[in-house]
Every structure is written in C-alpha cells, then in structure tokens.
VODOMAR-245835 format. One line per 10 residues: number of its first residue (from 0); their letters; for each residue y, z, x of C-alpha. Coordinates in steps of 0.5 Angstrom, whole numbers. Layout:
BEGIN
NUM) a) Y:Z:X; ...
//
This chain:
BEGIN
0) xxxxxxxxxx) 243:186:161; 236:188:158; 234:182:154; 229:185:149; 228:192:148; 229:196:154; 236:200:153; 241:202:159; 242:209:160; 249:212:156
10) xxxxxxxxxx) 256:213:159; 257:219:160; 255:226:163; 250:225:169; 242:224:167; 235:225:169; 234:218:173; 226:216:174; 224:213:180; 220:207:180
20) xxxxxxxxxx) 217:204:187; 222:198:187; 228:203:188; 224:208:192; 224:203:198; 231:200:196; 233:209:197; 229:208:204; 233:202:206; 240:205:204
30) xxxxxxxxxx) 242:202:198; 248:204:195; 247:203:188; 241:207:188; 244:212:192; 250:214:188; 245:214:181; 241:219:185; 248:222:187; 250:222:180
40) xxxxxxxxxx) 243:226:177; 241:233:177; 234:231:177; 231:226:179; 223:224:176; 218:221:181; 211:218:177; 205:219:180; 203:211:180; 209:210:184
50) xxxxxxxxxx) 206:215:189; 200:211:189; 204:205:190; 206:207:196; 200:210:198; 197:203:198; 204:200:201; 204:205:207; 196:204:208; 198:197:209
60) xxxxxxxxxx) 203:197:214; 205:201:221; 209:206:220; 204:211:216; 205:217:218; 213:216:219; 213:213:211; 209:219:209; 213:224:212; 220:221:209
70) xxxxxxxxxx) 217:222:201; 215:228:203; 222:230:204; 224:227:198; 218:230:195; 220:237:197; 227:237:195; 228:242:189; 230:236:184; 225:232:185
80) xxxxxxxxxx) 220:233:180; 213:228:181; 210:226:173; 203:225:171; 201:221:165; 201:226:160; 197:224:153; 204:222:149; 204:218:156; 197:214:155
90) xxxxxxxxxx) 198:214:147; 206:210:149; 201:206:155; 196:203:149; 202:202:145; 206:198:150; 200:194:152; 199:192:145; 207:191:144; 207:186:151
100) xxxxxxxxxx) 201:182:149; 203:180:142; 210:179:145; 205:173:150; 210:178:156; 205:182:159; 207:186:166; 203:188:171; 199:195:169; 203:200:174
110) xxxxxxxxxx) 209:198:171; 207:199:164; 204:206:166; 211:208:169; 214:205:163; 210:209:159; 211:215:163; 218:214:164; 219:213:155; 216:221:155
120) xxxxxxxxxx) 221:224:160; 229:225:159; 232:221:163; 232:213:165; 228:209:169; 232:206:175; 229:199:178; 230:192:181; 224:190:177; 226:185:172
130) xxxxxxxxxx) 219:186:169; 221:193:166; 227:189:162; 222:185:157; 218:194:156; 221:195:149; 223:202:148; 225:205:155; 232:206:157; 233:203:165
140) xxxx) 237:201:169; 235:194:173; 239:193:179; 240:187:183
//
C-alpha cells in the first residue's frame, strides 16, 4: 500500500498501465502479476528512460542482440506507445525534485523522470520499485 502520495489505480474498467523498468524485466521473466495487468490494459505506455535503461542493461550483458530483439517486439505491438518527456513532464520533473528533497526522500533521477512522465499520461505506472511510492501525486502499482 502507497505510503504517502502515490495512489493505486482505481477498480474498475481496465486502465492504460505505464511501464517502468523493473516491471519490464519481471514481464521478460514471466511474472504473473505483471502479465495479467498487461492482460487487463488497452494500452500499454513505455518511457523513453526505461528504454535507456535497458539499453544500459543490455550494453552490460551477454545477450544483447537477443534483449533487443524481444523489446523490439513489444515495441512493434499496436498498443504499445514509447513516451518521451513533454514540457508539462519536465515542469512535474522539477516539482518532484523539489517535493522529494524537502521531504529528506530523494530517489534515483530516472525514477523521478518516469514519475513525472507517468503523472502527464492517463493511466498507472506499475513497478517493483518501492522507491516510487514515496513520488507524491502519481498513481502506481508497486508489486512484490
């Protein structure tokens, strides 16, 4: 359950679920619970740092041209949608900089980039980072 500003996606009809990196590589691996939200959404919304992320992950390992090929395949699926940071999303960035470091709870720079790009989008960002529940404003879902 969020601990401070971070809000759980409403019940109900399926929602638009936002990607961040931690749960792409739990869909790699076949995790169930971030299958049956992908299941569940019409849309499914992949940042554009996450993609760098992975990029960085890939670089680092031994399988590179293999890791690539699977995200270009979720990459060319009609509801998968990659995000950049739009100018609302880099104003959000700034305020969630300031919000997190008067708070004394700063996360990692990506993170609070994918926050703010996921606060500008309809839909929720579903992680395993627990980091994002301390992001004031976003609604996400942080599996264990």
């Amino acid at each position: 359950m969020p601990r401070t500003g971070a809000e759980t996606p409403r019940e109900g009809p399926a929602e638009s679920v936002i990607l961040d990196t931690s749960a792409y590589s739990h869909l790699r691996s076949g995790h169930p619970d971030v299958r049956s939200h992908l299941a569940r959404s019409p849309l499914i919304y992949l940042p554009i740092i996450v993609i760098g992320e992975l990029e960085a992950a890939f670089q680092q390992g031994t399988k590179l041209v293999e890791n690539r090929g699977r995200l270009a395949e979720l990459i060319d699926e009609p509801f998968v949608h990659i995000v950049g940071a739009t100018r609302s999303a880099a104003r959000r960035y700034g305020e969630l900089i300031a919000s997190l470091r008067r708070a004394g709870t700063p996360i990692p720079t990506n993170d609070i980039w994918i926050a703010a790009i996921a606060s500008t989008l309809d839909g929720y960002l579903l992680t395993f980072d627990r980091d994002l529940e301390r992001v004031p404003g976003i609604r996400c879902q942080v599996l264990a």
